[in-house]
NUBAVO-493245 format. One record per residue (C-alpha): y, x, z. Coordinates in steps of 0.25 Angstrom, whole numbers, plus 5000, padded with zeros to 4 digits. Layout:
N
<y Y, x X, z Z>
...
! end
This chain:
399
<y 5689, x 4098, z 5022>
<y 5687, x 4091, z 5036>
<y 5689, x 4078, z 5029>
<y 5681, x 4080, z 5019>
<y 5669, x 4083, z 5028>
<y 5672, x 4071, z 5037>
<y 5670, x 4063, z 5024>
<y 5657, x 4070, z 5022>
<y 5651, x 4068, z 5036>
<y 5659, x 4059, z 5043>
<y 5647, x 4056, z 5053>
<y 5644, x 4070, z 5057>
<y 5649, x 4076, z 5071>
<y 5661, x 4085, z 5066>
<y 5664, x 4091, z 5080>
<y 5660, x 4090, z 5096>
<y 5665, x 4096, z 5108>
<y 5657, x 4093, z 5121>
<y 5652, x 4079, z 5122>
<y 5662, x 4072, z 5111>
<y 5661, x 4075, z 5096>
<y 5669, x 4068, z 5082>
<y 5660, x 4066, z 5067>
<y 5668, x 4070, z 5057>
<y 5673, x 4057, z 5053>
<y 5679, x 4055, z 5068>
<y 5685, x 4068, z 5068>
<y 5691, x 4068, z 5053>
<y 5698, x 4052, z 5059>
<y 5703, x 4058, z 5071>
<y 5709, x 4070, z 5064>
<y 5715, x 4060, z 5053>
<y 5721, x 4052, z 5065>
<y 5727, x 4063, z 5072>
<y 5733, x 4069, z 5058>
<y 5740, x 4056, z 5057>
<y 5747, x 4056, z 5069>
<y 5751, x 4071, z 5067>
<y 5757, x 4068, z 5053>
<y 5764, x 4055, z 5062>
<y 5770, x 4066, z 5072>
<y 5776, x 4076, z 5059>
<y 5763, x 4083, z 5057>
<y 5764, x 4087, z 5043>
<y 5761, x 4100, z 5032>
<y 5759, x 4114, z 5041>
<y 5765, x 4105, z 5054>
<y 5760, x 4116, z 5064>
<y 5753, x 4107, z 5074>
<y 5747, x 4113, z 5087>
<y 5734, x 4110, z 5094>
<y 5735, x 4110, z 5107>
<y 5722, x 4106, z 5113>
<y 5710, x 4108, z 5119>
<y 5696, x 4111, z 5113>
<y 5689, x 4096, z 5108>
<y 5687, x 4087, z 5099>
<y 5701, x 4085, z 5098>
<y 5704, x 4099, z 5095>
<y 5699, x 4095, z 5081>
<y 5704, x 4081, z 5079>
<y 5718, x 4090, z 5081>
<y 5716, x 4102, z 5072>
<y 5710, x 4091, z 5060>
<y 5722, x 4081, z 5061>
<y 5731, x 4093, z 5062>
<y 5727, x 4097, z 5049>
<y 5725, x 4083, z 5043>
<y 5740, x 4081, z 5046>
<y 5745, x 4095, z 5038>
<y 5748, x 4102, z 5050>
<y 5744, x 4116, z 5055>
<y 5737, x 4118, z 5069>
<y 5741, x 4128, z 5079>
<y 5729, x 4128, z 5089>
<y 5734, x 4129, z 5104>
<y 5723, x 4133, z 5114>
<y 5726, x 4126, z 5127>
<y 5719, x 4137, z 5135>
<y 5729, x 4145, z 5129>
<y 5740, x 4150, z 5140>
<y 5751, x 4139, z 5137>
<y 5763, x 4151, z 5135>
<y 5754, x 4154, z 5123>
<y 5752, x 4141, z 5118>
<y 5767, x 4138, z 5119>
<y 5770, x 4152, z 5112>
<y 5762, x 4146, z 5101>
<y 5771, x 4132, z 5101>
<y 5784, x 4139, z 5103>
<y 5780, x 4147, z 5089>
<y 5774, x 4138, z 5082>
<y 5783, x 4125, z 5083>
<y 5771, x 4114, z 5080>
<y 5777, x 4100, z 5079>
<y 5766, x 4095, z 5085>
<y 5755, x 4099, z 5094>
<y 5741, x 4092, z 5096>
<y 5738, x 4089, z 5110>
<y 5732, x 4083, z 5121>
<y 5739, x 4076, z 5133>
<y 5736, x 4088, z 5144>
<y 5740, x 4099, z 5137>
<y 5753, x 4094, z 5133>
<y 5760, x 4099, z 5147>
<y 5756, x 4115, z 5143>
<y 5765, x 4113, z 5132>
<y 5779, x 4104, z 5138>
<y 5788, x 4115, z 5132>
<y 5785, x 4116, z 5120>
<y 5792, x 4107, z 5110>
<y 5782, x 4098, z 5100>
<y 5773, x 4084, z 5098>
<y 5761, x 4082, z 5105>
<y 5751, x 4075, z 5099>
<y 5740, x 4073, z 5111>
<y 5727, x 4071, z 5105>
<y 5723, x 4062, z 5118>
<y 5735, x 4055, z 5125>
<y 5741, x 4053, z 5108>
<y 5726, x 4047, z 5105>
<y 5731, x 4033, z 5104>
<y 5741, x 4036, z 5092>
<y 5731, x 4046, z 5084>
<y 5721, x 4035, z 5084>
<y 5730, x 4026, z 5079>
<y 5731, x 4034, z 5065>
<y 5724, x 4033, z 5052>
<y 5710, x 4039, z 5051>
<y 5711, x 4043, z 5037>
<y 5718, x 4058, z 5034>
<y 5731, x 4060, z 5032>
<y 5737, x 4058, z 5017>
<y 5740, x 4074, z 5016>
<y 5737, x 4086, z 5007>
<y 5735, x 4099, z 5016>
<y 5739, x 4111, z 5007>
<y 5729, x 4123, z 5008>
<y 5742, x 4132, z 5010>
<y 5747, x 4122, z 5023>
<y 5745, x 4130, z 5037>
<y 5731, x 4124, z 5044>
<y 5733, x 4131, z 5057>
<y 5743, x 4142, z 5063>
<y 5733, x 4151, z 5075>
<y 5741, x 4159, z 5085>
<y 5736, x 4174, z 5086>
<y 5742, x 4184, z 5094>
<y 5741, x 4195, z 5083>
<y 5748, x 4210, z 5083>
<y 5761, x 4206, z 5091>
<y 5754, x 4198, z 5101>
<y 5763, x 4188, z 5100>
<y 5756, x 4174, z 5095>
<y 5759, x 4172, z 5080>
<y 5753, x 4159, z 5071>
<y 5744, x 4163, z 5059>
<y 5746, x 4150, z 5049>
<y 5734, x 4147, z 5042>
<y 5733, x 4139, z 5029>
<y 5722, x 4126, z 5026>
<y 5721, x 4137, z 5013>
<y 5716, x 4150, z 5023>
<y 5709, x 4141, z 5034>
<y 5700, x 4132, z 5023>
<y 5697, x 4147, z 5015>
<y 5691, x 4153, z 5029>
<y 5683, x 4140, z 5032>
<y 5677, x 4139, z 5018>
<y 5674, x 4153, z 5019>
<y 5669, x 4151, z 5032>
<y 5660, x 4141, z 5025>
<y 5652, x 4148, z 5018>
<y 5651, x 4160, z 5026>
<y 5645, x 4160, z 5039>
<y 5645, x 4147, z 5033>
<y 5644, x 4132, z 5039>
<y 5634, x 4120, z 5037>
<y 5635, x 4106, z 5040>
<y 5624, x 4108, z 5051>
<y 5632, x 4119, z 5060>
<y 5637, x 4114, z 5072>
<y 5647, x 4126, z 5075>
<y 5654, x 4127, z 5090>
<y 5669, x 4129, z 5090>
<y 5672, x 4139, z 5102>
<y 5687, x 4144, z 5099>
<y 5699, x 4141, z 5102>
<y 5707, x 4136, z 5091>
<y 5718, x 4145, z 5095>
<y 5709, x 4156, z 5088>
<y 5709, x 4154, z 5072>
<y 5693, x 4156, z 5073>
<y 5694, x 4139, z 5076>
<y 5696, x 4137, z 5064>
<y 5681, x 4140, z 5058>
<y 5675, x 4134, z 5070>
<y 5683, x 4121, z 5070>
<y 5684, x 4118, z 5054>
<y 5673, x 4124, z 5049>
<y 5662, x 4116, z 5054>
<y 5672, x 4103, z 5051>
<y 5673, x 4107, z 5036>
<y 5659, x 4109, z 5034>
<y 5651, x 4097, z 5041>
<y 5646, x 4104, z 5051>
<y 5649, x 4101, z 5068>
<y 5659, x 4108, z 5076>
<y 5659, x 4109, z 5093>
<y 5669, x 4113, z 5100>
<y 5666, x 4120, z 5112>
<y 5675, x 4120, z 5123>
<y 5685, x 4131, z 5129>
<y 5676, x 4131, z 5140>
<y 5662, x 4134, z 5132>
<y 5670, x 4143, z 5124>
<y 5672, x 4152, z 5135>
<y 5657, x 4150, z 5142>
<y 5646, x 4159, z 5135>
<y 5634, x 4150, z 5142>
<y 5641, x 4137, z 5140>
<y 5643, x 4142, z 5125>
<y 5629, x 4146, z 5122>
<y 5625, x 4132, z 5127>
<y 5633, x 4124, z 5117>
<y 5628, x 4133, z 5106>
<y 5615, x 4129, z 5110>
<y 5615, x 4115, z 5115>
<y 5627, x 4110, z 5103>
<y 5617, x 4115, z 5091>
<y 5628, x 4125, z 5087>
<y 5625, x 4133, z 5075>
<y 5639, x 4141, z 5073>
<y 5650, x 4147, z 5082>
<y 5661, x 4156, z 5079>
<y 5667, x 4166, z 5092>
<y 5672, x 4181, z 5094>
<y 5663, x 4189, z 5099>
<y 5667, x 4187, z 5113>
<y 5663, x 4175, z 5114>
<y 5648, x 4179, z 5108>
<y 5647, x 4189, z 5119>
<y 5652, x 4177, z 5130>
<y 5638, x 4168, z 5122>
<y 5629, x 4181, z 5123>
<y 5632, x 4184, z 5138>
<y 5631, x 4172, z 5143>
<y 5616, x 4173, z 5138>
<y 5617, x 4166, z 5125>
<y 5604, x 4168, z 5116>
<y 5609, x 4164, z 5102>
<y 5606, x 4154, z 5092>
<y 5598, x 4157, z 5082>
<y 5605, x 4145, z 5072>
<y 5618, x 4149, z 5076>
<y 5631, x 4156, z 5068>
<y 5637, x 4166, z 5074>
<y 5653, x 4169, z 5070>
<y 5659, x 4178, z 5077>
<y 5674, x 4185, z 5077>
<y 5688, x 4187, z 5081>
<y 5686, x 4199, z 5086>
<y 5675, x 4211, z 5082>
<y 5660, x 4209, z 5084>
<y 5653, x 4220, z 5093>
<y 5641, x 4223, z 5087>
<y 5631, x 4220, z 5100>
<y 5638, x 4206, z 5099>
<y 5634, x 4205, z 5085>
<y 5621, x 4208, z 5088>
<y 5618, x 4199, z 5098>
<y 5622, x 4188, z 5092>
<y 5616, x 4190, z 5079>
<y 5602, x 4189, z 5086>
<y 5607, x 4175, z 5090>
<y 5610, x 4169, z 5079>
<y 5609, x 4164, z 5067>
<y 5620, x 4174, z 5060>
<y 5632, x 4181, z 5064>
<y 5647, x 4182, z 5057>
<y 5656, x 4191, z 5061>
<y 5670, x 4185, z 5058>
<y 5683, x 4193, z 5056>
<y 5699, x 4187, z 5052>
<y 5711, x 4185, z 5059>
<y 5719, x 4174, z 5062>
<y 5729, x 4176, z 5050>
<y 5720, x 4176, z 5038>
<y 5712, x 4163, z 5044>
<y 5703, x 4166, z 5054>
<y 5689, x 4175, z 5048>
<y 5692, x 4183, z 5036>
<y 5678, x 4192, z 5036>
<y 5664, x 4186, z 5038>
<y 5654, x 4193, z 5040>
<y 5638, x 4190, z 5042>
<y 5631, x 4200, z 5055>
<y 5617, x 4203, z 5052>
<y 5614, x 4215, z 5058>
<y 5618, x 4225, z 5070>
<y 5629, x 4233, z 5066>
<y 5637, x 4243, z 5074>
<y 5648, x 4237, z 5066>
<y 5652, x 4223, z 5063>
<y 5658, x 4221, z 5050>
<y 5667, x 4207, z 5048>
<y 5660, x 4208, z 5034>
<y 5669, x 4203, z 5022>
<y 5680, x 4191, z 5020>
<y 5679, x 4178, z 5018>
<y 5681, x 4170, z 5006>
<y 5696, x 4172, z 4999>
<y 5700, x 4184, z 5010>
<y 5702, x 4199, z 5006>
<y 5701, x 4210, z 5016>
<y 5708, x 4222, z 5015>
<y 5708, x 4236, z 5021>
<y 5719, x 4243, z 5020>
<y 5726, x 4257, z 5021>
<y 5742, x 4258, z 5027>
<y 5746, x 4259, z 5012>
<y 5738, x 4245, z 5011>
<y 5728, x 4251, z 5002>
<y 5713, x 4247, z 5001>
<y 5705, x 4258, z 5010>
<y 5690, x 4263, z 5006>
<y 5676, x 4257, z 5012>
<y 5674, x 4261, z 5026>
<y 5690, x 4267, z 5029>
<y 5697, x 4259, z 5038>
<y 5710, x 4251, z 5035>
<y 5719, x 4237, z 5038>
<y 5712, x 4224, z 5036>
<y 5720, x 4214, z 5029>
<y 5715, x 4202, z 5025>
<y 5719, x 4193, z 5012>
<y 5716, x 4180, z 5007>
<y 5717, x 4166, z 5007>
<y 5716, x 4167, z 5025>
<y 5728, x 4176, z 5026>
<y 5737, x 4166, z 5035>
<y 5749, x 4161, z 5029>
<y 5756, x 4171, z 5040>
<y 5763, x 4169, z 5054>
<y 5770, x 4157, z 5060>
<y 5785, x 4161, z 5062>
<y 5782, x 4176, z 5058>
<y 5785, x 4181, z 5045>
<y 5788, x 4195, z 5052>
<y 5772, x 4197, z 5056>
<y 5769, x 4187, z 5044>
<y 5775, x 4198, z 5034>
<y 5770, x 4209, z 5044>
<y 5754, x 4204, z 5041>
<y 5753, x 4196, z 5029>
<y 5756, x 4205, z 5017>
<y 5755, x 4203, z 5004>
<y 5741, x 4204, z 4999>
<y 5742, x 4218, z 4989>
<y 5729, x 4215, z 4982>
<y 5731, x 4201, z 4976>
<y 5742, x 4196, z 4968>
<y 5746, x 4186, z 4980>
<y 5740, x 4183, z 4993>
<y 5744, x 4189, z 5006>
<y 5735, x 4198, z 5016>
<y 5735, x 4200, z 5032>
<y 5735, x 4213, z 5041>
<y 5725, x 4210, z 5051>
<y 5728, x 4223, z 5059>
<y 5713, x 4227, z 5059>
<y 5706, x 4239, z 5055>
<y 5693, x 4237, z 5044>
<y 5685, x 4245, z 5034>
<y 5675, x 4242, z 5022>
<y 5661, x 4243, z 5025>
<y 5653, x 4248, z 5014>
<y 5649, x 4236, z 5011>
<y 5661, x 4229, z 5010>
<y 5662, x 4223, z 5025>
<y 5673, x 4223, z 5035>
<y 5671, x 4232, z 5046>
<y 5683, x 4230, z 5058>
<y 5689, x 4241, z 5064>
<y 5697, x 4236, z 5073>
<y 5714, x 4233, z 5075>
<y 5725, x 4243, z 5070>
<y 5735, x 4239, z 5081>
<y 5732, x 4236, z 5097>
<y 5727, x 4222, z 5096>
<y 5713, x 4216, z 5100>
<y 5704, x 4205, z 5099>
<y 5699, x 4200, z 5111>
<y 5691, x 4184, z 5110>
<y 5696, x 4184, z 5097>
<y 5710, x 4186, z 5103>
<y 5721, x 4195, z 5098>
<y 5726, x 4205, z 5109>
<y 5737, x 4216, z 5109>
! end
C-alpha cells in the first residue's frame, strides 16, 4: 500500500520531524535499502524484528524496511525503564534488533544482531533501491505490541498485515483521511494506537510529523506545533487533550479530534468539541487491533458512548451463560472479527484463556476484553467500566 502510494506521488513530502523531512520517493528508497540489508542479516517471513530507537525520521525508514523484508516489529520505547525493555527481548527472542549506535550499551546482555541505523549506514546504502522480490501473506504477523494486560506481567499481542490493513481501511473512511491532512504523530510506538498515526497518513497521500518525546509531554510547546506546522489531525488519550487545554490551548477550528485509550470525561468532550472541526471517541484493545468502535461526538452528553464497530468487527455483550443480554442491561464485551489478534507470543494458557471460539459464526474466533458495556437504544456502545481491578491511566494498563 506504501508503495503504491510512493509511485503515485513520489515528489510529495511523506513525513517531517523538526527541521528534516523525506518525499515519499526518498522514504519508500531508504525503506527498500534497509529491507535488503535485513533479508542479508536472515530477516525473513514473521522474523520478529525489534525497533529499538528513538522518535525520527529514522523511526519510520525502520518500521517500513521491517516490513518490506517479511518481518514483524516489536517496538522498544527507549524511554522505557531498560529492565522492561529487556523483559521484552528475553520473551520475544528477535533475531535482529534495529538500532542506533548509543543505545546499543543499555542492551549488552541480551543476546541478538544489531543493525545500527547510523554507525551501519555505509552498508544500508550500499543496497538496491528497488523492493525486495517478496509476497507478504495478509495472514503473516505485521507487528507483536507489549501490554501489561490482567496478570500484569507484559505479554505480546501478534497482529496480522490481514487485521492491521482492515483497521486502517476502516480507518479510512471514517473519521476519514484526505491527501491534504497533515496529521502529528504524538505516541509512543510502544502503544498500538502508533499504528493509525504512523501508516495511515502514509497509505493515503497525505503528510505525517512526528513530534518529539519532548513535545509530546509539553501542552504549550504542543498547541504550538498544531498551529505553526498547519496540522489538521491528531490522535491522543484524553490526558494528553486536558495537558493542550490547560496549558491555554484555544483550538483549531480545521482540526480532527481523535481521542482514546481510556474513557472521555464528558467536560473534556465538550471542551474540545468547541475547538474543533469534529471529535471521535475511539475504543479497542490491543488484541483485536487497536480501535474497534468509532464513534462521531456532536453534542454534550452526561455519557459518552464509543458508538458502534468498525468495518468487519462484531461486538458482543454477553451474559456468564455467553448469551446475548437485552438493550440497556449490562454484560461482557467481546469483540470478533477480522482485528481479533492472532493470540499471545509464548502463551497458549492466556491465549486459550481470552480468545474463544466465536459461537455466533460458523468460524472465526472472539476476544474477552474484561470490560463491562450495554446497548443504547439506538444501537451504540456505552462502557461501563472493568470487571476485574485493573485501570487505564494515559492509555496504560494498571493492576
Amino acid at each position: 500500500l506504501f508503495r503504491s502510494q510512493a509511485g503515485s506521488t513520489p515528489d510529495k513530502t511523506a513525513i517531517s520531524f523538526q527541521e528534516q523531512r523525506l518525499t515519499y520517493a526518498k522514504l519508500e528508497e531508504k525503506s527498500n535499502q534497509l529491507a535488503h540489508y535485513l533479508i542479508s542479516q536472515g530477516v525473513g517471513s514473521e522474523t520478529l524484528v525489534g525497533l529499538y530507537i528513538q522518535r525520527s525520521l529514522e523511526m519510520v525508514i525502520g518500521l517500513l524496511g521491517i516490513l518490506k523484508a517479511g518481518g514483524a516489529y516489536i517496538p522498544l520505547d527507549p524511554d522505557y525503564p531498560t529492565e522492561r525493555i529487556k523483559l521484552v527481548l528475553d520473551d520475544a527472542q528477535p533475531r535482529v534488533v534495529v538500532t542506533q549506535q548509543d543505545l546499543l550499551a543499555n542492551l549488552d546482555e541480551v543476546n541478538f544482531t544489531a543493525v545500527c541505523l547510523d554507525s551501519d549506514q555505509h552498508l544500508i546504502h550500499k543496497q538496491e533501491t528497488e523492493p525486495p522480490a517478496l509476497e507478504i501473506n495478509p495472514e503473516q504477523l505485521a507487528y507483536v505490541i507489549y501490554t501489561s494486560g490482567s496478570t500484569g506481567k507484559p505479554k505480546g499481542v501478534q497482529i496480522t498485515h490481514k487485521s492491521a490493513v482492515n483497521f486502517l481501511f476502516s480507518m479510512a473512511n471514517e473519521p476519514g483521511i484526505t491527501a491534504s491532512d497533515h496529521l502529528l504523530a504524538v505516541t509512543t510506538l510502544s502503544f498500538d494506537i502508533a499504528l493509525l498515526e504512523i501508516f495511515l497518513p502514509l497509505i493515503r497521500g497525505a503528510r505525517l510529523r512526528i513530534a518529539s518525546r519532548e513535545m509530546a509531554l509539553d501542552g504549550r510547546r504542543l498547541g504550538q506545533e498544531i498551529e505553526s506546522s498547519g496540522i489538521t489531525m491528531m490522535q491522543a488519550t484524553p490526558a494528553t487533550w486536558r495537558l493542550l487545554l490547560e496549558a491555554g490551548w484555544q483550538g483549531k477550528k480545521d482540526l480532527k479530534i481523535l481521542c482514546g485509550g481510556e474513557a472521555l470525561p464528558a467536560d473534556l468532550a465538550e471542551d474540545l468539541l468547541s475547538r474543533s472541526q469534529s471529535l471521535w471517541n475511539m475504543y479497542g484493545p490491543t488484541e483485536t487491533t487497536v480501535w474497534s468502535t468509532i464513534y462521531n461526538i456532536k453534542g454534550s452528553s452526561s455519557a459518552i458512548s464509543i458508538g458502534r464497530p468498525i468495518a468487519n468487527t462484531q461486538v458482543y455483550i454477553l451474559d456468564d451463560n455467553m448469551e446475548p443480554v437485552p438493550i440497556g442491561v449490562d454484560g461482557d464485551l467481546y469483540i470478533g472479527g477480522l482485528g481479533v489478534a492472532r493470540g499471545y507470543l509464548n502463551r497458549p494458557d492466556l491465549t486459550a484463556e481470552r480468545f474463544l471460539p466465536d459461537p455466533f459464526t460458523a468460524s472465526g474466533m472472539i476476544y474477552k476484553t474484561g470490560d463491562r458495556a450495554q446497548y443504547l437504544a439506538d444501537g451504540r456502545l456505552l462502557y461501563l467500566g472493568r470487571d476485574d481491578q485493573q485501570v487505564k491511566i494515559r492509555g496504560y494498563r494498571i493492576e
